[in-house]
Residue frames as a rotation matrix with the C-alpha (Angstrom) as fourth column:
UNK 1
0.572 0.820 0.000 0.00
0.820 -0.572 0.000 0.00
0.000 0.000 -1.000 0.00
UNK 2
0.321 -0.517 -0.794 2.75
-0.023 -0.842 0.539 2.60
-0.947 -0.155 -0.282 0.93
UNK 3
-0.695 -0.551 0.463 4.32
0.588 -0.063 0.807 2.10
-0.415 0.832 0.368 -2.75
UNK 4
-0.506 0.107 0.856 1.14
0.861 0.001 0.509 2.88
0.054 0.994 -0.093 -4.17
UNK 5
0.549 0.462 -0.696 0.54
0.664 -0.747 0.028 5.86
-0.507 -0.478 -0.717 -1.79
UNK 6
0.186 -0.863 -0.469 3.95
0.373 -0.380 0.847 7.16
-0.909 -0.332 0.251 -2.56
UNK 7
-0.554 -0.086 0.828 3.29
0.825 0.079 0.560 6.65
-0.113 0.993 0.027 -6.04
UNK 8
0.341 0.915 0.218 -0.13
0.901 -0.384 0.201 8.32
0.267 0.128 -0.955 -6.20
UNK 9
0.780 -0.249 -0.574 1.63
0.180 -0.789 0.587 11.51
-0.599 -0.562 -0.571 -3.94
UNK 10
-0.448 -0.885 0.129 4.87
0.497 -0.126 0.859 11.55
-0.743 0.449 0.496 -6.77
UNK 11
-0.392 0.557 0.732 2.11
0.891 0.031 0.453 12.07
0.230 0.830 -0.508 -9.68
UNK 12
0.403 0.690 -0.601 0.62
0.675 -0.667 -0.315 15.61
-0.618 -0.279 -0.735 -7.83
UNK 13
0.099 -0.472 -0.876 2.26
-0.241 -0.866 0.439 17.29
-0.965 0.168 -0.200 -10.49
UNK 14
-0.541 -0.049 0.839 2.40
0.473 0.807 0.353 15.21
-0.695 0.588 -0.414 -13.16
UNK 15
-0.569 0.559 -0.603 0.84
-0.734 -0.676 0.066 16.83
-0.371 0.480 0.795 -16.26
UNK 16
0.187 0.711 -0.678 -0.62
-0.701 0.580 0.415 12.89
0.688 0.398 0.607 -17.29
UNK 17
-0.504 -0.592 0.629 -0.73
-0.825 0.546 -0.147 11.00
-0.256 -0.592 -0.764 -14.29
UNK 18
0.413 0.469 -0.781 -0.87
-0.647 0.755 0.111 7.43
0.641 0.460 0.615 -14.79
UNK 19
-0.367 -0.462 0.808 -0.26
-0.813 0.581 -0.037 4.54
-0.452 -0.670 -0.588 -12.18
UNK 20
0.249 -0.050 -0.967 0.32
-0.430 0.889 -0.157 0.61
0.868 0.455 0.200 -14.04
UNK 21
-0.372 -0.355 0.858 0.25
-0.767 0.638 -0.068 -1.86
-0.523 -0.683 -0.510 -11.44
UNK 22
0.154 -0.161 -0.975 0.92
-0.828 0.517 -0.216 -4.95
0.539 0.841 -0.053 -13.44
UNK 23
0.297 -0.051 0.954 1.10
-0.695 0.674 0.252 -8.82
-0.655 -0.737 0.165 -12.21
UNK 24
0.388 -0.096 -0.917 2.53
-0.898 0.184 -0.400 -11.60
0.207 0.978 -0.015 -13.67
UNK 25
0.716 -0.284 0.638 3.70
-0.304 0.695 0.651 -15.37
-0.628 -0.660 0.412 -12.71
UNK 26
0.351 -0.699 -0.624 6.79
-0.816 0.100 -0.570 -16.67
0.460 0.709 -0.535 -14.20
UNK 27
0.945 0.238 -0.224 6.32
-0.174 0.946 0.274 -20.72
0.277 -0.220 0.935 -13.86
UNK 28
0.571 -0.800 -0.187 9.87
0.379 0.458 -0.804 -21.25
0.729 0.388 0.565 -14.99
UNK 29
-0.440 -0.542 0.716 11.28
-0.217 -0.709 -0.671 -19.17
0.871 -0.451 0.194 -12.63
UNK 30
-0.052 0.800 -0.598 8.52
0.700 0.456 0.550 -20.04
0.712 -0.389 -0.584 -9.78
UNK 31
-0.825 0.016 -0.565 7.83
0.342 -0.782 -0.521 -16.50
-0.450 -0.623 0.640 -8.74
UNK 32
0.409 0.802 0.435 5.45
0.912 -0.340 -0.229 -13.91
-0.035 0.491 -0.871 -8.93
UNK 33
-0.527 -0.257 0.810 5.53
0.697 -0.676 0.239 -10.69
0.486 0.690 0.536 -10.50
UNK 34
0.511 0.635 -0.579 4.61
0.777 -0.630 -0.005 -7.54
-0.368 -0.447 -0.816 -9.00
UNK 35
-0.442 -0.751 0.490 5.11
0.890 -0.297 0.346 -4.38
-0.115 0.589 0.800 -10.81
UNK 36
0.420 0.670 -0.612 4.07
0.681 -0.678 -0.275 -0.81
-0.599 -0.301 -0.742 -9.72
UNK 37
-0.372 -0.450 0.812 4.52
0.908 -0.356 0.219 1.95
0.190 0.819 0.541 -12.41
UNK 38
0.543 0.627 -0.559 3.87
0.527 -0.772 -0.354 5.63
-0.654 -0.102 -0.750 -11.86
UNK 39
0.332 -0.359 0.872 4.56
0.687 -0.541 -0.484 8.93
0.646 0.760 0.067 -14.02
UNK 40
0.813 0.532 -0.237 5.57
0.538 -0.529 0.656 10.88
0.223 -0.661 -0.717 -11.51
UNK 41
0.841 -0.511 -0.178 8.59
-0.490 -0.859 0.150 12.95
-0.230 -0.039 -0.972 -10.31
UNK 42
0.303 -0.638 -0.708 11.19
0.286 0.769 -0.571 9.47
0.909 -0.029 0.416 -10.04
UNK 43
0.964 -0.174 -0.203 13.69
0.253 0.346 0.904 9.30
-0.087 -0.922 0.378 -7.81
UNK 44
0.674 -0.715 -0.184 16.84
-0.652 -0.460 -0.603 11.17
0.346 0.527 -0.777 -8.23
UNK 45
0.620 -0.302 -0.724 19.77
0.057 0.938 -0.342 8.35
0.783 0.171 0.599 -9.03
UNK 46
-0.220 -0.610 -0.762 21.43
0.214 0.731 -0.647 9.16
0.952 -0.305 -0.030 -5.57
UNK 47
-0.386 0.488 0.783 19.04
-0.912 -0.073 -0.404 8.83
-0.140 -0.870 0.473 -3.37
UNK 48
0.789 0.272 -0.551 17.91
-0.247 0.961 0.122 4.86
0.563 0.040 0.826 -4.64
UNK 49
-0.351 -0.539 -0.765 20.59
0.228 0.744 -0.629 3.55
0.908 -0.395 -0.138 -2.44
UNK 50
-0.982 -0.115 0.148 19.19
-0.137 -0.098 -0.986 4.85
0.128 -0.989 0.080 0.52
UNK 51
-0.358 0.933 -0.040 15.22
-0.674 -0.229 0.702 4.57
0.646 0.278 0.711 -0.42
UNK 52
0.738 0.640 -0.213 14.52
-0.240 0.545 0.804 1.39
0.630 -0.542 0.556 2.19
UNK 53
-0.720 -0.535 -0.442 17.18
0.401 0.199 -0.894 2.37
0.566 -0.821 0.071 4.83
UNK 54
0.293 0.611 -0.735 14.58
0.952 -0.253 0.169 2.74
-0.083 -0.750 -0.656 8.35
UNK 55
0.457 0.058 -0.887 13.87
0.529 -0.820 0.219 6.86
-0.715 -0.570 -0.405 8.66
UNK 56
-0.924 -0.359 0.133 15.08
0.258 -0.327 0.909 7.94
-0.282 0.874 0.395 5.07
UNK 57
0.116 0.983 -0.140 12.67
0.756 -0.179 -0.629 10.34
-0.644 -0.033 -0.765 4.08
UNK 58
-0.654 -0.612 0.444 12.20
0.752 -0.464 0.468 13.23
-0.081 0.640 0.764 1.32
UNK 59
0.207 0.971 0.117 9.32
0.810 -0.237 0.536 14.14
0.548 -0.016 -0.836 2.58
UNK 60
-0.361 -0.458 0.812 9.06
-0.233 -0.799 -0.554 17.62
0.903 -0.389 0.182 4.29
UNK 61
-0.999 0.016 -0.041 8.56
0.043 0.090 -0.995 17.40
-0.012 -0.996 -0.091 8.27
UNK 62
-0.264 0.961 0.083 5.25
-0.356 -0.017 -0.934 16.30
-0.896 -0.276 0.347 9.44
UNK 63
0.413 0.819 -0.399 4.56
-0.881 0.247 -0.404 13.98
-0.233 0.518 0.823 6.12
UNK 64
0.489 -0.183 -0.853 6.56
-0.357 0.850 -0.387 11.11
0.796 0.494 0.351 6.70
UNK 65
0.793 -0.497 0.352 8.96
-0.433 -0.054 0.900 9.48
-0.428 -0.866 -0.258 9.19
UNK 66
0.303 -0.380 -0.874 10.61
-0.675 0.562 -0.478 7.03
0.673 0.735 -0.086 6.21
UNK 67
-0.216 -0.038 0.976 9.37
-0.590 0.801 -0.100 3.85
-0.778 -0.597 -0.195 7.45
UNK 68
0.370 0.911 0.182 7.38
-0.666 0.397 -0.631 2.99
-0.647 0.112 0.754 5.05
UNK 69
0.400 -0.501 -0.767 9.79
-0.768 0.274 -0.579 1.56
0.501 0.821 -0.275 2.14
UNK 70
-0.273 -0.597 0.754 11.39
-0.952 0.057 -0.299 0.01
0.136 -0.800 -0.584 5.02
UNK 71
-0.257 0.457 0.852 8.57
-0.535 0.667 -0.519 -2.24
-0.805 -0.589 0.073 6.01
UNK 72
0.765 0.534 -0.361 7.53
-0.560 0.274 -0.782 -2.68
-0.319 0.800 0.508 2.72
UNK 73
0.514 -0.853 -0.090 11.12
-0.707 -0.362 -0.607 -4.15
0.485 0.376 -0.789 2.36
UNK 74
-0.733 -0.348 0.585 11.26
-0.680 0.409 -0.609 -6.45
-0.028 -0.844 -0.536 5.44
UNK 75
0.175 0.832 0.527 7.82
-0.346 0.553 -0.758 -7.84
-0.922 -0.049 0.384 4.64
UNK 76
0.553 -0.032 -0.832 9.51
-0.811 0.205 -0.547 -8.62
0.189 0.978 0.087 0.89
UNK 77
-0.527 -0.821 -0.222 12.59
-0.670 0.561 -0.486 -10.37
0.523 -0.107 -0.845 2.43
UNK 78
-0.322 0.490 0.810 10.46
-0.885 0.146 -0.441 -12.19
-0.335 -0.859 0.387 4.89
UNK 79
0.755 0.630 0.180 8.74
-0.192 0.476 -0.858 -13.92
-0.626 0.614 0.480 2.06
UNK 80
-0.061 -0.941 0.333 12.26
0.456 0.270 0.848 -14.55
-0.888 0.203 0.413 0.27
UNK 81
0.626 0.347 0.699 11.44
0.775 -0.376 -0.507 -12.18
0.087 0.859 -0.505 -2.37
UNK 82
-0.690 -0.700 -0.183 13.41
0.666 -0.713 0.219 -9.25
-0.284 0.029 0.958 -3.84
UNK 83
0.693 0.709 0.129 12.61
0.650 -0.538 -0.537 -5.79
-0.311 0.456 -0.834 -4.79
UNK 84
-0.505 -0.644 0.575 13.99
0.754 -0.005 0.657 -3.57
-0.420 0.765 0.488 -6.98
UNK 85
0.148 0.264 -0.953 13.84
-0.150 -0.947 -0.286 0.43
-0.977 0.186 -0.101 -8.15
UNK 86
-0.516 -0.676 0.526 14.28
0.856 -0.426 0.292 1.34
0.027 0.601 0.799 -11.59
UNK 87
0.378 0.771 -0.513 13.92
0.820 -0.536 -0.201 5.47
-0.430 -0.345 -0.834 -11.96
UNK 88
-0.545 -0.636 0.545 15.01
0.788 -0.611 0.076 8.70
0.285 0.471 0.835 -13.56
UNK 89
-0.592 0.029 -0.806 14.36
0.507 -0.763 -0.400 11.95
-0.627 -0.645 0.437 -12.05
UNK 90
-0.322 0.441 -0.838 11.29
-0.727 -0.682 -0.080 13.79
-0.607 0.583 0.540 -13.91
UNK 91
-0.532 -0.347 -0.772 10.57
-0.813 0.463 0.352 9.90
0.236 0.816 -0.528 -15.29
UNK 92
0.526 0.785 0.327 8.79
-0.726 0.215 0.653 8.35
0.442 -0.581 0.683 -12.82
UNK 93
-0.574 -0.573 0.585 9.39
-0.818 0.371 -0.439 5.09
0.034 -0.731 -0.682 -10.92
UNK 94
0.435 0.582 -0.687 8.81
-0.605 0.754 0.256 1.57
0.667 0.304 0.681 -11.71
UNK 95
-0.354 -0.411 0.840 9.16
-0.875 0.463 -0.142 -0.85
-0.330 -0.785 -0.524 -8.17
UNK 96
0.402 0.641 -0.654 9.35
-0.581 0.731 0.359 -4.61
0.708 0.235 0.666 -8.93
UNK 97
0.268 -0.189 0.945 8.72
-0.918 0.249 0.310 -7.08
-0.294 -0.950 -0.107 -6.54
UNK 98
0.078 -0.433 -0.898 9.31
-0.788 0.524 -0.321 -10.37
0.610 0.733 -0.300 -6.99
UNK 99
0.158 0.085 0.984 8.00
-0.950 0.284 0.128 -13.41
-0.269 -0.955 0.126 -4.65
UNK 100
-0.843 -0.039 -0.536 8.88
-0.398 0.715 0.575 -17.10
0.361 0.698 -0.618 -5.10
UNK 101
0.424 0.887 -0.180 5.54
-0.639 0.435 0.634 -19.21
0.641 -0.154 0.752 -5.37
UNK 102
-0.657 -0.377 0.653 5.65
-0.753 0.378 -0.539 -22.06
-0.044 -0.845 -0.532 -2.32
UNK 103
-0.199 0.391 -0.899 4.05
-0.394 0.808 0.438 -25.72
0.898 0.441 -0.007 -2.60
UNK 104
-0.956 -0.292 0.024 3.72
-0.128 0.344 -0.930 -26.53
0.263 -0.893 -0.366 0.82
UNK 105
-0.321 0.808 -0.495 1.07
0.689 0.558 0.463 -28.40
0.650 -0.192 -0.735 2.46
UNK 106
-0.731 0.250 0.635 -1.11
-0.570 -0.736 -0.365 -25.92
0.377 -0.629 0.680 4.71
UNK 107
-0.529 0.569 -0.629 -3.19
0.590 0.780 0.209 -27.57
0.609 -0.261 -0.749 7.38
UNK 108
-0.553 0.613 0.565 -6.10
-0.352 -0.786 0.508 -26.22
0.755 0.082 0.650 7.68
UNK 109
-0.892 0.411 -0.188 -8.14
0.430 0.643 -0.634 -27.08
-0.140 -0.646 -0.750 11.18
UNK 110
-0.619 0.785 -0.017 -11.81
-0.403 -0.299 0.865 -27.30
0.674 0.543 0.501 10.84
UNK 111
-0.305 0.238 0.922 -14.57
-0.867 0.331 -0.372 -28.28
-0.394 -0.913 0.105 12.99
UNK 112
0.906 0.395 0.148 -14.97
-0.327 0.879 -0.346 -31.92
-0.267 0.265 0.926 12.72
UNK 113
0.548 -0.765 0.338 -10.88
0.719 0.637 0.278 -32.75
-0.428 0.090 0.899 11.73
UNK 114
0.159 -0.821 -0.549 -8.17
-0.098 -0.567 0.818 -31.51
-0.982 -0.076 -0.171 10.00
UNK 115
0.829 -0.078 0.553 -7.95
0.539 0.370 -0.757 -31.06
-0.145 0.926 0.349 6.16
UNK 116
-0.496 -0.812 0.309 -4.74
0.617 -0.079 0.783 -30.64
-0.612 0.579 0.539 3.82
UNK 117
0.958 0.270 -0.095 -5.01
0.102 -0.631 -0.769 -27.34
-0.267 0.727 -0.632 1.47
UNK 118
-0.120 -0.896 0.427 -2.46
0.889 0.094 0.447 -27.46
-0.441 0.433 0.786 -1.27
């Protein structure tokens, strides 16, 4: 949600804003695809290394604390997934995620026993 806040807040200027949020599954690879696109200001090329350190913020005082990339970050790795900026100042900013899919039995308790969801 914070990407597509951040997005949606990059675009207030924007003379065509446009936000592409884009899925996709890549079998061969056994991941999914997540792919947020905005038109908005970007991200000027040194300031992406620091974009999902905790409290990194470009926001003026009182509209951020720069958590949010953060968490969004920690809740990617969690899930063994990557993410990943591309951007160009005055170009917008296209964030892909990238989760791997997981086969794993999930037991599911129920009243009356215990079924298997695959």
């Amino acid at each position: 949600m914070n990407l597509i806040s951040n997005a949606v807040e990059s675009m207030s200027r924007s003379p065509e804003p446009r936000l592409s949020i884009r899925t996709s599954s890549k079998p061969d690879e056994m991941t999914v695809v997540l792919e947020i696109e905005d038109t908005g200001s970007g991200i000027p090329k040194e300031t992406i290394p620091k974009i999902f350190d905790p409290f990194f913020t470009t926001k003026k005082k009182g509209k951020g604390v720069g958590l949010g990339l953060s968490v969004a970050y920690g809740i990617i790795q969690e899930h063994d997934g990557s993410i990943y900026v591309q951007s160009e100042k005055e170009n917008g900013t296209t964030f892909i995620i990238r989760i791997p899919l997981k086969h794993e039995s999930i037991q599911v308790e129920q009243s009356g026993g215990t079924h298997a969801r695959h």
